[in-house]
Backbone as CSV, one residue per row, in Angstrom:
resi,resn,N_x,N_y,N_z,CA_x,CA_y,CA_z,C_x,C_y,C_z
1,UNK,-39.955,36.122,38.276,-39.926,37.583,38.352,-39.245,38.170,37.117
2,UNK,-39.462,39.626,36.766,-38.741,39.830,35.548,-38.275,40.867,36.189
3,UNK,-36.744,40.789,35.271,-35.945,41.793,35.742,-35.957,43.201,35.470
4,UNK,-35.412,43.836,36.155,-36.680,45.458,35.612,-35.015,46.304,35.367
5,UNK,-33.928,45.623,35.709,-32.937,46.885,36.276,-32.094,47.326,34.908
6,UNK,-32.030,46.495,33.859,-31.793,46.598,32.480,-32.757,47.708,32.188
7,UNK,-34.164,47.226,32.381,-35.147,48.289,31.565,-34.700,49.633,31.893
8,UNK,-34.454,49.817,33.254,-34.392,51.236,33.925,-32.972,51.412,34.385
9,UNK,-31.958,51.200,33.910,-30.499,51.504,34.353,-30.241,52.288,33.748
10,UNK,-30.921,53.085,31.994,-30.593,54.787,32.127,-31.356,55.807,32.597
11,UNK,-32.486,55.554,33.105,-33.561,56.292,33.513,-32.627,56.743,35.082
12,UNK,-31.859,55.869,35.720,-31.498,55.745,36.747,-30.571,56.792,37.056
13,UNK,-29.660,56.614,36.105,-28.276,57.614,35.407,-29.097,59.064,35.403
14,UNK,-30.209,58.950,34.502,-30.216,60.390,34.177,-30.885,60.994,35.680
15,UNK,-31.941,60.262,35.988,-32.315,60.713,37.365,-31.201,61.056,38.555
16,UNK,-30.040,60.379,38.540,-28.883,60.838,39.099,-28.560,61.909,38.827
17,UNK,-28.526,62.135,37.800,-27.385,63.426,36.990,-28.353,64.726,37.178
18,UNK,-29.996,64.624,37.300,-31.052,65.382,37.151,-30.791,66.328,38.697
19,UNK,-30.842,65.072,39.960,-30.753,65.680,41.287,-29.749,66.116,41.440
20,UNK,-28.426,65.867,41.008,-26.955,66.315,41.256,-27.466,68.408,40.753
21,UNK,-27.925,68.436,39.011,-28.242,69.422,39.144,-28.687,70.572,39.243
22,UNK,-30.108,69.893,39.962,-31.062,70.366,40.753,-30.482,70.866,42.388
23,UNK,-29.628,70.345,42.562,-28.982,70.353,44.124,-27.856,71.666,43.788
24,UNK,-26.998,71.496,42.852,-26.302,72.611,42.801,-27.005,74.198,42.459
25,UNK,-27.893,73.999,41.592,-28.685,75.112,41.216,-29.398,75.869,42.045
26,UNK,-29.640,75.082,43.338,-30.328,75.360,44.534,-28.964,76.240,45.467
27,UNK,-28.020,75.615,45.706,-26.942,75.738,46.184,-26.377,76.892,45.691
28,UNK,-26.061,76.923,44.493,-26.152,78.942,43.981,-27.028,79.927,44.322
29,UNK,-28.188,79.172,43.893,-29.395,79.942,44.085,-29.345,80.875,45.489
30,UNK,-29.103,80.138,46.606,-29.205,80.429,47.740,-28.173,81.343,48.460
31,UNK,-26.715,80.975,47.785,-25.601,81.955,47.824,-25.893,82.962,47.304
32,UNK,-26.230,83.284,45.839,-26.565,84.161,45.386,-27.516,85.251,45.498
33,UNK,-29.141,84.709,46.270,-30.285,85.847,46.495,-29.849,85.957,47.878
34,UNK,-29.197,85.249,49.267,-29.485,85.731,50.256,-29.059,85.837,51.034
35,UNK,-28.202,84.664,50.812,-27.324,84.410,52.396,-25.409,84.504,51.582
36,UNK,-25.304,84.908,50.603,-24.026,85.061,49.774,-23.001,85.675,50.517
37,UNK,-23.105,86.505,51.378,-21.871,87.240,52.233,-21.685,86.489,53.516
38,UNK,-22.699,85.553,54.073,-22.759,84.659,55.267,-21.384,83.062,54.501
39,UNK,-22.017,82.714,53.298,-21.607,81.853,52.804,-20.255,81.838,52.579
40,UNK,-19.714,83.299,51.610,-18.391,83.172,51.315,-17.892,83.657,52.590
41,UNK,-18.253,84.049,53.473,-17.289,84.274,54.798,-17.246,83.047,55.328
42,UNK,-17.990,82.080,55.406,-17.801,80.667,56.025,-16.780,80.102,55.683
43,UNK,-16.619,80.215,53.787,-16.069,79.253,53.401,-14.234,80.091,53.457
44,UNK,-14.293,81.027,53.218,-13.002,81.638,53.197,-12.499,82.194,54.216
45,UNK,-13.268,82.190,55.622,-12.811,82.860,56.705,-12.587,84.453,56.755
């Protein structure tokens, strides 16, 4: 078998780093157009 995880161990990294921020951008996104006064009242009581 050949080992593949060398070939692709930065592809891996960046694909990590890609969803991390894709996930936060979403996560603003969503505070920000809609639900933003639901959100910071959750988080701050």
């Amino acid at each position: 078998m050949i080992d593949t995880d060398e070939d692709y161990g930065d592809l891996a990294a960046r694909r990590s780093r890609r969803i991390r921020v894709v996930a936060w951008v979403t996560i603003v996104a969503l505070i920000v157009g809609g639900g933003g006064v639901t959100a910071l009242t959750l988080l701050f009581g």
